[in-house]
N, C-alpha and C positions, 0 to 999 in steps of 0.2 A: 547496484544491488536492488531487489523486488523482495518488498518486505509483507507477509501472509500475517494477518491479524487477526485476532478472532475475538470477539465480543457478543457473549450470547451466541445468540443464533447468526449474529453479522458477521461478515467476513470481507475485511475488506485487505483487495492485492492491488501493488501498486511501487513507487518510490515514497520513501520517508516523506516527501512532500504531499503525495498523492495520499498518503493513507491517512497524515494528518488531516489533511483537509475534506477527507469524507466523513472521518472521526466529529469531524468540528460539525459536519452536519443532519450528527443525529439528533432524535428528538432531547432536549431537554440539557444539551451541550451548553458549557458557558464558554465567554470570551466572541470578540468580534473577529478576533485576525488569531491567528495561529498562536503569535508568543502570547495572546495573553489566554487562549485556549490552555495551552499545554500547562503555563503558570497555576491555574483554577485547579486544571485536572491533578496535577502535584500534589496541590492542597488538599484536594479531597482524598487521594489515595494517604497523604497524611493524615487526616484527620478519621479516613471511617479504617484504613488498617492499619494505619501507625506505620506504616514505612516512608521512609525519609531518605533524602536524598536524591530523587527523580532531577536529572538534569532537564532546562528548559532553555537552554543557549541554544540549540536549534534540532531543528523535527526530525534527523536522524538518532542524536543523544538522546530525546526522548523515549523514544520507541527502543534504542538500546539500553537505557536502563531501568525500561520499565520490565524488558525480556529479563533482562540479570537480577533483576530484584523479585520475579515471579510474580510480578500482579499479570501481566496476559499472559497468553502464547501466541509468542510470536517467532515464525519461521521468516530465515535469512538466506533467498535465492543467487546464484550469480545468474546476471540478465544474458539473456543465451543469443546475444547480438553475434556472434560468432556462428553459432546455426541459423539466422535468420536469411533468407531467399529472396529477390526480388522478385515481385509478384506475376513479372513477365515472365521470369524462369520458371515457375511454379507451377503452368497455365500450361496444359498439352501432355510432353511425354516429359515433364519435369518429376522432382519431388514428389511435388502432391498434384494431382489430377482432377481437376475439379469439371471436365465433361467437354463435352462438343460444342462449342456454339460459344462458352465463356470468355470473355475477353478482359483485361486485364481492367479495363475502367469501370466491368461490373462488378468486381470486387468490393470496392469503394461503397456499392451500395447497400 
């Protein structure tokens, strides 16, 4: 699953772990590692709007009950590994056409 975050103007896509971990590195974030990030962040969404109950057993239950309890918005994608292409097939008269001359290890750059 690819979970869409939105905070302010930030937005951060990713998996539950990924968007934790960008979460953890904005300004003014507490906690060093993640569970105790998420424990803080609980806290606070308990103390400045009194909602209770944020699980912090691990960074998908976070982020889902932070959606179910409506402190963010947060969209829940299925990861589209089933349409993804290797980037050989891709390259020519593939899918997607990225030009003459392109070669798959340019991708990469």
């Amino acid at each position: 699953m690819i979970y869409k975050v939105r905070i302010g103007e930030d937005v951060y896509i990713g998996t539950p772990e990924e968007v934790v971990a960008f979460m953890m590195k904005a300004e003014g974030a507490p906690g060093e590692d993640a569970a105790s990030y998420m424990q803080a962040m609980a806290a606070r969404v308990s103390e400045r709007l009194e909602v209770d109950g944020i699980d912090t057993s691990e960074e998908i239950a976070f982020l889902d009950s932070l959606r179910e309890k409506g402190v963010l918005p947060i969209e829940i994608y299925d990861e589209p590994s089933t349409q993804r292409v290797p980037r050989e097939e891709a390259l020519g008269d593939g899918p997607v056409a990225f030009g003459p001359g392109v070669e798959p290890d340019d991708v990469d750059l």
